[in-house]
Each structure stands twice: as structure tokens, then as C-alpha cells.
C-alpha positions in Angstrom: -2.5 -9.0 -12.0 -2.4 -5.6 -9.8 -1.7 -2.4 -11.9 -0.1 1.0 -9.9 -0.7 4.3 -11.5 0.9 7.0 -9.1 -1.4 9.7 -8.6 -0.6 13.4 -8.3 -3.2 16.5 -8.1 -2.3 19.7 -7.1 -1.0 19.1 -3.6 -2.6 15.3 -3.5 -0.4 12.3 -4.0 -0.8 8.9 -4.1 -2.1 5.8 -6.0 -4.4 3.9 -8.3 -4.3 0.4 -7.9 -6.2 -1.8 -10.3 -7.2 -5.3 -9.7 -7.6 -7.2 -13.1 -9.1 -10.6 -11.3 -10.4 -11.7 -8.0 -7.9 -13.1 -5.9 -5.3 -10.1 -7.3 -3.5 -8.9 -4.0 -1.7 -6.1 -2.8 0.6 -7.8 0.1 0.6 -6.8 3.5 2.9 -3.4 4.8 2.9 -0.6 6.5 3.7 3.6 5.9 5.3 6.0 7.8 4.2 9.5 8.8 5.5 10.7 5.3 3.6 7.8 3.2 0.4 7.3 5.4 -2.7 6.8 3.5 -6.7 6.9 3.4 -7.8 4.5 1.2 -10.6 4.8 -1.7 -12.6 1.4 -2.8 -13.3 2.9 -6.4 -15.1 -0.1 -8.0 -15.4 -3.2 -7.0 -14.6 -4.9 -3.2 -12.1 -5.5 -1.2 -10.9 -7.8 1.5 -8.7 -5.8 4.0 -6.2 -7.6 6.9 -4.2 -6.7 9.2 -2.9 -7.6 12.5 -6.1 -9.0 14.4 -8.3 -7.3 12.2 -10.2 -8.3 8.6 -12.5 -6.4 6.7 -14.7 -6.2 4.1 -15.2 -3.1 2.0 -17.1 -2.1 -1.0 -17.5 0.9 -3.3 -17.7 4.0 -1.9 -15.8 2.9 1.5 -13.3 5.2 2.9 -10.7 3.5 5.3 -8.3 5.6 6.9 -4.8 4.0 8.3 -2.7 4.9 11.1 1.4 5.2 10.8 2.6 1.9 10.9 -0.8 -0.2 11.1 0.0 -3.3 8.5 -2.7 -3.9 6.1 -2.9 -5.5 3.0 -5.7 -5.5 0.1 -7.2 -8.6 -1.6 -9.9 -8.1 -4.3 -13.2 -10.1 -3.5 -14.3 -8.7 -7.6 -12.2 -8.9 -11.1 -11.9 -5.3 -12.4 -11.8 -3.8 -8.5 -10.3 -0.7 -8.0 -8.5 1.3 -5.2 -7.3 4.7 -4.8 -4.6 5.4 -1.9 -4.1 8.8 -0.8 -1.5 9.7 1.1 -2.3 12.3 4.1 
């Protein structure tokens, strides 16, 4: 099951998403200039997709996204972590 937490800090905004078991996905979509994020792999690991592209990352991996490039996260670990921050 994926758990959202919205994430606010002084001028920073975003979200924490947690990923209780492996397989847990966040589906695939896309931001606009005002909801554009970087993306934080806080624990745990992550399979990323998009359109043509797949990736793999891993605690401590910073992936930045452009305005409207579709992504979508699927935790590889149970207990995985990620924290979006919007730009």
C-alpha cells in the first residue's frame, strides 16, 4: 500500500511517499511548471519508467524531472521511501 504525507518547510513543498511492500506503485503522470518535481529515494529502491526510458535508483539518488516528462515509481524493496520536491 503507498502512503502520501504532503510536505511543507519554509518555502519547500512537496511529498513523502511510503512504500509498505515491493511491488507498491505510484502510477505513471506528469506535472506542470507549477507542480514539477526532483525526486529523493530516502530508503529503499526504486524502479522508475517513463516514455522510452527505465531506471533503477537507490538511496541517496536524486532524479530531477522536466515539465511534463511521464514517470511513474515502483518499489524494487518493502519499506521504500520517496520524497518529491517540487521546484
Amino acid at each position: 500500500m503507498l502512503f502520501n504525507k504532503p510536505l511543507s518547510y519554509g518555502k519547500l513543498s512537496g511529498g513523502i511517499y511510503d512504500f509498505e511492500f515491493e511491488g507498491d506503485e505510484l502510477p505513471r503522470h506528469t506535472h506542470d511548471e507549477t507542480t514539477v518535481h526532483i525526486s529523493i529515494v530516502a530508503r529503499g529502491s526504486f524502479k522508475m519508467v517513463g516514455d522510452g526510458w527505465e531506471m533503477v535508483a537507490k538511496c541517496g539518488d536524486v532524479v530531477d524531472f522536466d515539465v511534463g516528462q511521464y514517470h511513474a515509481f515502483i518499489a524494487l524493496e518493502d519499506n521504500s521511501r520517496l520524497i518529491n520536491i517540487i521546484k
